[in-house]
N, CA, C and O atoms as a GROMACS GRO file, in nm:
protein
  456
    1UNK      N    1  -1.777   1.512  -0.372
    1UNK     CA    2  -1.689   1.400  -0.348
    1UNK      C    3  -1.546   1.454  -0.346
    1UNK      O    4  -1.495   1.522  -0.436
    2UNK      N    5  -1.482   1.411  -0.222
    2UNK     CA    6  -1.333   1.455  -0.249
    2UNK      C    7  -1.265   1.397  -0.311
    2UNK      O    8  -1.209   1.449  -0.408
    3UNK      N    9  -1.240   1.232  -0.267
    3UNK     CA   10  -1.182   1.176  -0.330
    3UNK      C   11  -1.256   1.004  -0.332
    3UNK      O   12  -1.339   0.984  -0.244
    4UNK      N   13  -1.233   0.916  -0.405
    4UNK     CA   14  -1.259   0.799  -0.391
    4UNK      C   15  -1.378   0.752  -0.438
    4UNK      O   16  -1.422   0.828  -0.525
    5UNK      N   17  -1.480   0.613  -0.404
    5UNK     CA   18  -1.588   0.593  -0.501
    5UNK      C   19  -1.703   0.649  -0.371
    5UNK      O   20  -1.824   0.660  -0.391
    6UNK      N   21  -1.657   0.670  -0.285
    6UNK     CA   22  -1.821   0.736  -0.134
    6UNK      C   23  -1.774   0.920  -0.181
    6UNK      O   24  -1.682   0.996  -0.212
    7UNK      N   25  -1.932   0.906  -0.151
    7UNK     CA   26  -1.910   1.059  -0.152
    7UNK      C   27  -1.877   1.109   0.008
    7UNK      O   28  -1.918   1.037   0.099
    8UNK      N   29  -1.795   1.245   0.040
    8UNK     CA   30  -1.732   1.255   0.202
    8UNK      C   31  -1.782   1.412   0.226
    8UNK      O   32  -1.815   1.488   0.135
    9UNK      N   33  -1.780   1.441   0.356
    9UNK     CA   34  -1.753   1.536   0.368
    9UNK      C   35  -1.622   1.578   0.389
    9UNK      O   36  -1.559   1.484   0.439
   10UNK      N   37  -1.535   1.703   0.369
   10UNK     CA   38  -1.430   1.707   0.413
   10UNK      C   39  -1.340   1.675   0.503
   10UNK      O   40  -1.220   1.650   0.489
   11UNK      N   41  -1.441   1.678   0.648
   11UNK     CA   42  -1.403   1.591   0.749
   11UNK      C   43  -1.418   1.447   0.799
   11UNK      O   44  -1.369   1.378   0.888
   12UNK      N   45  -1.501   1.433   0.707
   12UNK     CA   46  -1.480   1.238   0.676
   12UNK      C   47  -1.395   1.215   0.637
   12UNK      O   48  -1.322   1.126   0.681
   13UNK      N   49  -1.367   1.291   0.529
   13UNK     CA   50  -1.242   1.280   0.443
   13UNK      C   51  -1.132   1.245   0.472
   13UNK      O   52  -1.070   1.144   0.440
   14UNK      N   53  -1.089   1.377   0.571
   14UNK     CA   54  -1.019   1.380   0.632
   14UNK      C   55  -0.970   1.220   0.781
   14UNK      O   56  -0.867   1.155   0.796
   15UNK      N   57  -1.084   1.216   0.846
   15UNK     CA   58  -1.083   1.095   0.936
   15UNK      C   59  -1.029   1.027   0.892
   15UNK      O   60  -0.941   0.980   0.963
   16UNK      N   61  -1.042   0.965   0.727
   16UNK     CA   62  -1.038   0.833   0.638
   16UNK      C   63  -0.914   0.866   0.600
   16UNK      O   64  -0.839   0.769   0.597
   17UNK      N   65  -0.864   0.968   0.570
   17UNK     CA   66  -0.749   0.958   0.540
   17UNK      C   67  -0.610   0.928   0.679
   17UNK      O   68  -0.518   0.846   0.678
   18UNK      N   69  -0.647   1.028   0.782
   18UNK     CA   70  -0.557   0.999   0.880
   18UNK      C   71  -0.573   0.824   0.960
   18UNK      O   72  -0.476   0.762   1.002
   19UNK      N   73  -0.708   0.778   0.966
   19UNK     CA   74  -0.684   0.637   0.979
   19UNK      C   75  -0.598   0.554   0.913
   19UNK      O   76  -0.524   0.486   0.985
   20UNK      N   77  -0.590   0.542   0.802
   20UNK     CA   78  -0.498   0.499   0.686
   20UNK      C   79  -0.373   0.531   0.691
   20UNK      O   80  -0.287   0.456   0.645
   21UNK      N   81  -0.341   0.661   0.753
   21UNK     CA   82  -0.244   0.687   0.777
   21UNK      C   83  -0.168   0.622   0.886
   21UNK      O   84  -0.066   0.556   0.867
   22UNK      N   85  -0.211   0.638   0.979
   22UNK     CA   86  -0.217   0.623   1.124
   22UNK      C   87  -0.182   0.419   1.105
   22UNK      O   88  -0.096   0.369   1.178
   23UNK      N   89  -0.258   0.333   1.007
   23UNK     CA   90  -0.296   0.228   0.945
   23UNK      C   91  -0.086   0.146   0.926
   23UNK      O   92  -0.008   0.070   0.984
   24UNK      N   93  -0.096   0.224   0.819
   24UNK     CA   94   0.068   0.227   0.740
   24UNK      C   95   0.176   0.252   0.829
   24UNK      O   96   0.294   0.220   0.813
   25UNK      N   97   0.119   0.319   0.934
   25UNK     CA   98   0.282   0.302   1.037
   25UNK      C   99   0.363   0.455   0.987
   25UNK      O  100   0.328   0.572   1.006
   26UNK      N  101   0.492   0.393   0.914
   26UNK     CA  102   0.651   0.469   0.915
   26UNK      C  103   0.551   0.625   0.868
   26UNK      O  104   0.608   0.734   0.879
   27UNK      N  105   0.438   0.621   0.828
   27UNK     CA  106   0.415   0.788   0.768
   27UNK      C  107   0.366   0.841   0.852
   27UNK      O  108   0.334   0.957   0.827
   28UNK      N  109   0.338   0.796   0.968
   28UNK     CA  110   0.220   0.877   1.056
   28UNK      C  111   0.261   0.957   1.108
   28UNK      O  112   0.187   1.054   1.092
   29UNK      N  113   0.380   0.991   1.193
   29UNK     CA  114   0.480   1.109   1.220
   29UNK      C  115   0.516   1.191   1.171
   29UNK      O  116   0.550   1.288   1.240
   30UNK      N  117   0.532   1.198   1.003
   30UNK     CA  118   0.595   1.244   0.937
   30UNK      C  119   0.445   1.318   0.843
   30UNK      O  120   0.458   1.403   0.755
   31UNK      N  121   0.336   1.272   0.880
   31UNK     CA  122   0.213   1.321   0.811
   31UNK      C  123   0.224   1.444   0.751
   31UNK      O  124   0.169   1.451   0.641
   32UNK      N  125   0.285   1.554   0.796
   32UNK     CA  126   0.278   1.712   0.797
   32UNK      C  127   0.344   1.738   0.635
   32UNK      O  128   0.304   1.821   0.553
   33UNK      N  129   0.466   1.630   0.620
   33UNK     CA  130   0.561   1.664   0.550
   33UNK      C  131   0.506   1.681   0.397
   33UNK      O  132   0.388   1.647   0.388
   34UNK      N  133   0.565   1.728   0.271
   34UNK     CA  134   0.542   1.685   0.172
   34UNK      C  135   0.586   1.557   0.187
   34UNK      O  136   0.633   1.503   0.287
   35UNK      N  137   0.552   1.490   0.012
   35UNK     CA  138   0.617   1.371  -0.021
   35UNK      C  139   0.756   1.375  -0.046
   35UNK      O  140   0.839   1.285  -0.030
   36UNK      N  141   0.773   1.520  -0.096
   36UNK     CA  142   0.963   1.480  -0.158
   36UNK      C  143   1.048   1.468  -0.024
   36UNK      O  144   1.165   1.431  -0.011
   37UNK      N  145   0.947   1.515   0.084
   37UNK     CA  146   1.061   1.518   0.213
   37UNK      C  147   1.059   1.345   0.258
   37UNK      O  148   1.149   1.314   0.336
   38UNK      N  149   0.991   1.262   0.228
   38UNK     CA  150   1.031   1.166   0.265
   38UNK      C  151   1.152   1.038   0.206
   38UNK      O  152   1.239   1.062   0.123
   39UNK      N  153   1.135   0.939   0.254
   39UNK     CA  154   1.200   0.858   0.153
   39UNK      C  155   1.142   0.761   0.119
   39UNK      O  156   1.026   0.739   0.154
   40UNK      N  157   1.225   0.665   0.029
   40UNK     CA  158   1.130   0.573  -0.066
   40UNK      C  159   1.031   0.494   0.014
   40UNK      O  160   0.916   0.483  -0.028
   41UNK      N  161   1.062   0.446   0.110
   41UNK     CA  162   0.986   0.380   0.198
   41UNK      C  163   0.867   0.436   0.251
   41UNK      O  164   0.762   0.373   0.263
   42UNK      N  165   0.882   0.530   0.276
   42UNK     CA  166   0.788   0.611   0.344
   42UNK      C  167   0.677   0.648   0.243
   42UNK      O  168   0.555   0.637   0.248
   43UNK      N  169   0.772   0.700   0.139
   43UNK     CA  170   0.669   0.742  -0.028
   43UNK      C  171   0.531   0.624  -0.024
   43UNK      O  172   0.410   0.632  -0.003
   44UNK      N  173   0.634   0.507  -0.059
   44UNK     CA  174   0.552   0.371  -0.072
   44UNK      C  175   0.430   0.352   0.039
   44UNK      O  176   0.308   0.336   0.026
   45UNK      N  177   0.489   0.357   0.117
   45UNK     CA  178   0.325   0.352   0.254
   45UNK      C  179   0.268   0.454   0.225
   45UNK      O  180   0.149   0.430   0.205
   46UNK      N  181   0.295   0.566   0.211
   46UNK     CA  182   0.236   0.739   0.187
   46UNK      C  183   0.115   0.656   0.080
   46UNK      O  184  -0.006   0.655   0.102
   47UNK      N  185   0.162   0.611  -0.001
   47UNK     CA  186   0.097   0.619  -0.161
   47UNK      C  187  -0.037   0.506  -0.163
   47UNK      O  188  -0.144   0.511  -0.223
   48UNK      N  189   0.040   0.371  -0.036
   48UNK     CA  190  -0.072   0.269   0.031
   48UNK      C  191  -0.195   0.350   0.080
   48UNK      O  192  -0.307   0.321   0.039
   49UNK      N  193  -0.175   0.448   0.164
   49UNK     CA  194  -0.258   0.482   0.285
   49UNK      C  195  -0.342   0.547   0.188
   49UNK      O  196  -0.461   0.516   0.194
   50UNK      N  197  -0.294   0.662   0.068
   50UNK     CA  198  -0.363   0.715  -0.015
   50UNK      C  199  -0.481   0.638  -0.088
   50UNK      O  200  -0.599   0.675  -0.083
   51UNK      N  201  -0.443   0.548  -0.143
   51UNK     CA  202  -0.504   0.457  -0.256
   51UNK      C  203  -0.642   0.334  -0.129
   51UNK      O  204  -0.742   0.274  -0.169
   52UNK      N  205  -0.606   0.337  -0.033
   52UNK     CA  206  -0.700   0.278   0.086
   52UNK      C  207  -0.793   0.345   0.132
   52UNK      O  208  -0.905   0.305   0.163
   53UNK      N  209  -0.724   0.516   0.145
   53UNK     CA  210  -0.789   0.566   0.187
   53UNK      C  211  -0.961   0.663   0.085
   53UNK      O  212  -1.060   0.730   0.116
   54UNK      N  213  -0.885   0.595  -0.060
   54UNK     CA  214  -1.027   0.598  -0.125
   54UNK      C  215  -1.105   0.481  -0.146
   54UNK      O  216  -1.171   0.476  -0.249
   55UNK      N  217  -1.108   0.410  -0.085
   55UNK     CA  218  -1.174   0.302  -0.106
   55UNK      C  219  -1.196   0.198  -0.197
   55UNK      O  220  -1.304   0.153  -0.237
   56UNK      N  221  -1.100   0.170  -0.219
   56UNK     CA  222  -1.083   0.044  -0.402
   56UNK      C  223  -1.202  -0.080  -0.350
   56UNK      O  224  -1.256  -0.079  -0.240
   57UNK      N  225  -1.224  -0.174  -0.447
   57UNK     CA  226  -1.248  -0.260  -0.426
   57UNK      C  227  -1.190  -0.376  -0.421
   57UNK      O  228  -1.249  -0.478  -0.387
   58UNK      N  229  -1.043  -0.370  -0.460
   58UNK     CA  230  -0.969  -0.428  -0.506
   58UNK      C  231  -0.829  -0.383  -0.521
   58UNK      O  232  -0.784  -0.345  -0.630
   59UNK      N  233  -0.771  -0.386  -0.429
   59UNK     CA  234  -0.586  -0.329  -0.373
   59UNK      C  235  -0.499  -0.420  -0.500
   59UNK      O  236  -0.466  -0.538  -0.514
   60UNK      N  237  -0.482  -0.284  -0.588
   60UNK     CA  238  -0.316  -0.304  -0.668
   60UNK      C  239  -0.196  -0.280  -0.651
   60UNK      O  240  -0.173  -0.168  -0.697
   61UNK      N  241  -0.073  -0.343  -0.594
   61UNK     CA  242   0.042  -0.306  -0.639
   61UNK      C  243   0.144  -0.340  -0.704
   61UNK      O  244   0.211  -0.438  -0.671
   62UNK      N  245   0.165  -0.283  -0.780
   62UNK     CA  246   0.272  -0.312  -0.878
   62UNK      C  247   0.432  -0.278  -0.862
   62UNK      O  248   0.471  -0.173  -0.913
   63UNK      N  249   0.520  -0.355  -0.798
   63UNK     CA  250   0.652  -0.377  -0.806
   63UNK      C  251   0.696  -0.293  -0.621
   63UNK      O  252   0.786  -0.217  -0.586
   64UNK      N  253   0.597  -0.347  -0.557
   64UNK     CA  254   0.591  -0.258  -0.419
   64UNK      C  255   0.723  -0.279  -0.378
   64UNK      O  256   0.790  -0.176  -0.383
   65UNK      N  257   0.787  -0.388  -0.336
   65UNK     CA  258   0.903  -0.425  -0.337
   65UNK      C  259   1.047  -0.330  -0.390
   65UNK      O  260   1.154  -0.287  -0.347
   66UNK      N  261   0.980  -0.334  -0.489
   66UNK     CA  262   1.146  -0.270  -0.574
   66UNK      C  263   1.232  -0.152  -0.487
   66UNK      O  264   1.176  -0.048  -0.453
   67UNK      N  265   1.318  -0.169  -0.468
   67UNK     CA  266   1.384  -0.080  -0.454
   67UNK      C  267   1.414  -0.019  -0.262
   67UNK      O  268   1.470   0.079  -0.213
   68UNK      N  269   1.342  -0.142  -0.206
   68UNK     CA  270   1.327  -0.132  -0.051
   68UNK      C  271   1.460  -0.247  -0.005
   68UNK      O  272   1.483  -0.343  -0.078
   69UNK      N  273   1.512  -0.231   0.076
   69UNK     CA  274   1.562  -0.296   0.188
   69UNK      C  275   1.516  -0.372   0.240
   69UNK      O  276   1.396  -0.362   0.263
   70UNK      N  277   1.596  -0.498   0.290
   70UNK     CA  278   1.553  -0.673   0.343
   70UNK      C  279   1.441  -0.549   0.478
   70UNK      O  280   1.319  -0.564   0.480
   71UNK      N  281   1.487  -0.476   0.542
   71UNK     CA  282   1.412  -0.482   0.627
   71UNK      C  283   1.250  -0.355   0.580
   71UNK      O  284   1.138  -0.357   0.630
   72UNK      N  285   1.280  -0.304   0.520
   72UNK     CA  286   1.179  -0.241   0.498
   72UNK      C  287   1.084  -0.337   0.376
   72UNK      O  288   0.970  -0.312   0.335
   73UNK      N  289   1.155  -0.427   0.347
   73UNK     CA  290   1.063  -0.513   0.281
   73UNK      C  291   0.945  -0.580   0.364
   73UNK      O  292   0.825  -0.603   0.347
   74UNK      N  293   1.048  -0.600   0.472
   74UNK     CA  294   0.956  -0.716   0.579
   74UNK      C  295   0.843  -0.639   0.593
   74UNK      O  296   0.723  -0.665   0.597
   75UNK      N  297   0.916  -0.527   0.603
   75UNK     CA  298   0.772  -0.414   0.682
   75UNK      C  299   0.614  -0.426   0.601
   75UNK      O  300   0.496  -0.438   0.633
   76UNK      N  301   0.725  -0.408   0.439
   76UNK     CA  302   0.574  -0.348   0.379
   76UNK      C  303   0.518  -0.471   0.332
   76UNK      O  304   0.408  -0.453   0.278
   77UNK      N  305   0.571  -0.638   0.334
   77UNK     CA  306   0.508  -0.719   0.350
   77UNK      C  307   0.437  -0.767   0.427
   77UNK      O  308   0.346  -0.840   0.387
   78UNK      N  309   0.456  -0.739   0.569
   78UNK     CA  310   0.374  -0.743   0.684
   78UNK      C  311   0.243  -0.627   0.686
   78UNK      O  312   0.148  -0.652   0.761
   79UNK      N  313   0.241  -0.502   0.604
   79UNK     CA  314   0.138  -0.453   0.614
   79UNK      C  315   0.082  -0.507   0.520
   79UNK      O  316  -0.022  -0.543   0.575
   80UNK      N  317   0.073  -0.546   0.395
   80UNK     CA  318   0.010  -0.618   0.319
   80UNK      C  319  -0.054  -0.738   0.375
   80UNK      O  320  -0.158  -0.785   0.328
   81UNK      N  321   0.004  -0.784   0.468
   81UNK     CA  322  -0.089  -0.942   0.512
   81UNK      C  323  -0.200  -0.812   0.625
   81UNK      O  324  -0.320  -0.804   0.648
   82UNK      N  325  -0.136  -0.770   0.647
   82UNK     CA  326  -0.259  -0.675   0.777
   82UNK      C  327  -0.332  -0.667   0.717
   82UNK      O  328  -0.436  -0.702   0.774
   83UNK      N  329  -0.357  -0.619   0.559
   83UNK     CA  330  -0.459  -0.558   0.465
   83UNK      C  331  -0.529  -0.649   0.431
   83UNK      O  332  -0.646  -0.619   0.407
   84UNK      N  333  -0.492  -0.774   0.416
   84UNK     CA  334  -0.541  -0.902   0.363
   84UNK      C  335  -0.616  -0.949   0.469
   84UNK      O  336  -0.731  -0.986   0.449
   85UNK      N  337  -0.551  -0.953   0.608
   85UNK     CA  338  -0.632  -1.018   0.731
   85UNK      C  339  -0.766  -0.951   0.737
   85UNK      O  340  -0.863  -1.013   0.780
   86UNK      N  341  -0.779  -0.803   0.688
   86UNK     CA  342  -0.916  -0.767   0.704
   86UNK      C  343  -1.031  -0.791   0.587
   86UNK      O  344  -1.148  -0.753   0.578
   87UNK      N  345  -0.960  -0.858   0.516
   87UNK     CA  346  -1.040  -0.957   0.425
   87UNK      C  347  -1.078  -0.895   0.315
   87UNK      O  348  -1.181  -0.930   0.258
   88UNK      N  349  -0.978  -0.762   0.254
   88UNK     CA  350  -0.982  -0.670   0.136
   88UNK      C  351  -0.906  -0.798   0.039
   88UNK      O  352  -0.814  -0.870   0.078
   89UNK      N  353  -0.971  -0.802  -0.096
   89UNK     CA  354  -0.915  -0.852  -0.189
   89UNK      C  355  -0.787  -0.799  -0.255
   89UNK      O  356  -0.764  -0.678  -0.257
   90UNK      N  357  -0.719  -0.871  -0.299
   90UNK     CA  358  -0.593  -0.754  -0.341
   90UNK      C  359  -0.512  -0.854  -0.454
   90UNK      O  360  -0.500  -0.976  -0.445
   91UNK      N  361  -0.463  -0.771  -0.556
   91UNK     CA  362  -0.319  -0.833  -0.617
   91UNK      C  363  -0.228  -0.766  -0.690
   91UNK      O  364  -0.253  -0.665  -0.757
   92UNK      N  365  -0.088  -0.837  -0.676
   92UNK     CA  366   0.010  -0.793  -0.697
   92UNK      C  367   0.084  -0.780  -0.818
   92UNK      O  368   0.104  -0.896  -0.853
   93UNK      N  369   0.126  -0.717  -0.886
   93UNK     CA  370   0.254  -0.757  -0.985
   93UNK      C  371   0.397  -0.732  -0.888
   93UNK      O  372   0.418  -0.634  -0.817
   94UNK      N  373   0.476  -0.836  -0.907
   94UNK     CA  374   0.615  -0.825  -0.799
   94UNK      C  375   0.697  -0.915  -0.869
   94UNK      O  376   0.659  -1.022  -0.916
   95UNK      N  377   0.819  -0.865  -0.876
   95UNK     CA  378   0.939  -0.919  -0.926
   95UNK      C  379   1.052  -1.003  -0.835
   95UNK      O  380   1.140  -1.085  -0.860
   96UNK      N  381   1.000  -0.934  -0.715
   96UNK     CA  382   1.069  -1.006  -0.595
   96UNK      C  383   1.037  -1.136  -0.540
   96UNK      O  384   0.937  -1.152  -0.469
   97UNK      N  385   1.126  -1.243  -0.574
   97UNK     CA  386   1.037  -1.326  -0.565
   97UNK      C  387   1.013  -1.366  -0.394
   97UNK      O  388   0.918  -1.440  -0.373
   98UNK      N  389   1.086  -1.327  -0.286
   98UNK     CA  390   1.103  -1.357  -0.165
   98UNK      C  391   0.952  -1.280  -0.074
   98UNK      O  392   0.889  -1.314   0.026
   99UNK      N  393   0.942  -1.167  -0.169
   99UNK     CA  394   0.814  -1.062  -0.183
   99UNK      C  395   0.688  -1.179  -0.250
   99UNK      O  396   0.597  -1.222  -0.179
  100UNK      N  397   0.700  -1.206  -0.347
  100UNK     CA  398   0.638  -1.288  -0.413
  100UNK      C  399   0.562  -1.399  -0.306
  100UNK      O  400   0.441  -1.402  -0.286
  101UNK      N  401   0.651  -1.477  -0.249
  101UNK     CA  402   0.639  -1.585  -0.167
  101UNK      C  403   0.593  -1.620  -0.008
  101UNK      O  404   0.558  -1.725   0.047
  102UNK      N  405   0.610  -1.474   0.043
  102UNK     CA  406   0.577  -1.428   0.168
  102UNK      C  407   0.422  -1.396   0.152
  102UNK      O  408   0.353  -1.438   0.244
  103UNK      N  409   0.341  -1.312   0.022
  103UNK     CA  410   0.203  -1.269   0.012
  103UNK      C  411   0.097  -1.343  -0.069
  103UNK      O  412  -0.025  -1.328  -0.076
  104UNK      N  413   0.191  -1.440  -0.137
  104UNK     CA  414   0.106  -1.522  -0.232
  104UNK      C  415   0.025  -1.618  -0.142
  104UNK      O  416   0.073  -1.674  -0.044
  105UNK      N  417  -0.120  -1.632  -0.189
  105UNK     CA  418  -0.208  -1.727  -0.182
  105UNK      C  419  -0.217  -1.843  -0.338
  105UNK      O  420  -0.241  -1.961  -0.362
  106UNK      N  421  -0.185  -1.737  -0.401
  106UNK     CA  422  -0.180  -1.788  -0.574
  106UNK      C  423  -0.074  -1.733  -0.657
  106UNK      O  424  -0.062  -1.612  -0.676
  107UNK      N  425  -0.010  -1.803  -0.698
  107UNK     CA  426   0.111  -1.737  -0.785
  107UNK      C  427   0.054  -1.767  -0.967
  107UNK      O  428   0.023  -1.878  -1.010
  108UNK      N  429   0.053  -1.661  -1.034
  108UNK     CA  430   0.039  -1.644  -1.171
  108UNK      C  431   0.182  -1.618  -1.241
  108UNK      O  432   0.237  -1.512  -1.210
  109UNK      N  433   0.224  -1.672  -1.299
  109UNK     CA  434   0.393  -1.654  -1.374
  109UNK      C  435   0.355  -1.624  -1.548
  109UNK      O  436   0.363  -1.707  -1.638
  110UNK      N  437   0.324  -1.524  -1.555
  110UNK     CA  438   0.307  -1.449  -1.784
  110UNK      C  439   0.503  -1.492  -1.828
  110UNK      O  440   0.601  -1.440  -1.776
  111UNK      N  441   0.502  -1.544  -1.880
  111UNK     CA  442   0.633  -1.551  -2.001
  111UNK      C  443   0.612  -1.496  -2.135
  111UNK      O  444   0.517  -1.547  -2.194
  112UNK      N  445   0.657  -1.432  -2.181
  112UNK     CA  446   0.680  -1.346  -2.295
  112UNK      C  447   0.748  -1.454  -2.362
  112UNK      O  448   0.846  -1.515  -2.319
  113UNK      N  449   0.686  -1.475  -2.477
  113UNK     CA  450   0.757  -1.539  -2.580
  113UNK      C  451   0.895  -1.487  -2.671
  113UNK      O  452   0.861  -1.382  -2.727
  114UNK      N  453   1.030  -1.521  -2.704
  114UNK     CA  454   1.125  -1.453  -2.762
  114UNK      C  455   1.088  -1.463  -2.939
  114UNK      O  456   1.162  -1.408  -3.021
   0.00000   0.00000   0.00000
């Protein structure tokens, strides 16, 4: 097993990973690169395509948002509904609430007591 819960051959592996890639958009050009050569945006899809490309049963992200731009937000909210349209279960922790409001089917709000 290379990576994920199927066992692959290397070149399955491989397939599954460059689909995913190929999937996420802004990384697919830039595939060759390390990670530090990219930027945050790119990291963030890099790290999507990774975590898809092992096969979850169940897509987590936590605070995907943070730290992106109105427009690179749109982006990586629009690939998130792509992910959803193919009828993968998924959920979020997000602080953003504009992020929040664009992917929610169900909103859960935890308050910490003072």
């Amino acid at each position: 097993m290379l990576f994920g819960r199927a066992s692959r051959s290397r070149r399955a592996a491989e397939r599954e990973a460059e689909r995913w890639l190929e999937f996420t958009g802004p990384v697919r050009s830039r595939r060759r690169l390390l990670p530090a050569a990219l930027n945050l945006h790119q990291r963030k899809f890099l790290e999507l395509a990774r975590a898809l490309a092992a096969g979850p049963r169940l897509d987590h992200a936590r605070r995907g948002a943070l730290g992106l731009a109105s427009s690179e937000m749109a982006a990586a909210t629009e690939l998130v509904l792509r992910i959803r349209d193919q009828g993968r279960p998924s959920c979020s922790c997000e602080h953003i609430m504009r992020a929040v409001m664009a992917l929610a089917d169900r909103v859960v709000v935890l308050m910490l007591a003072r």
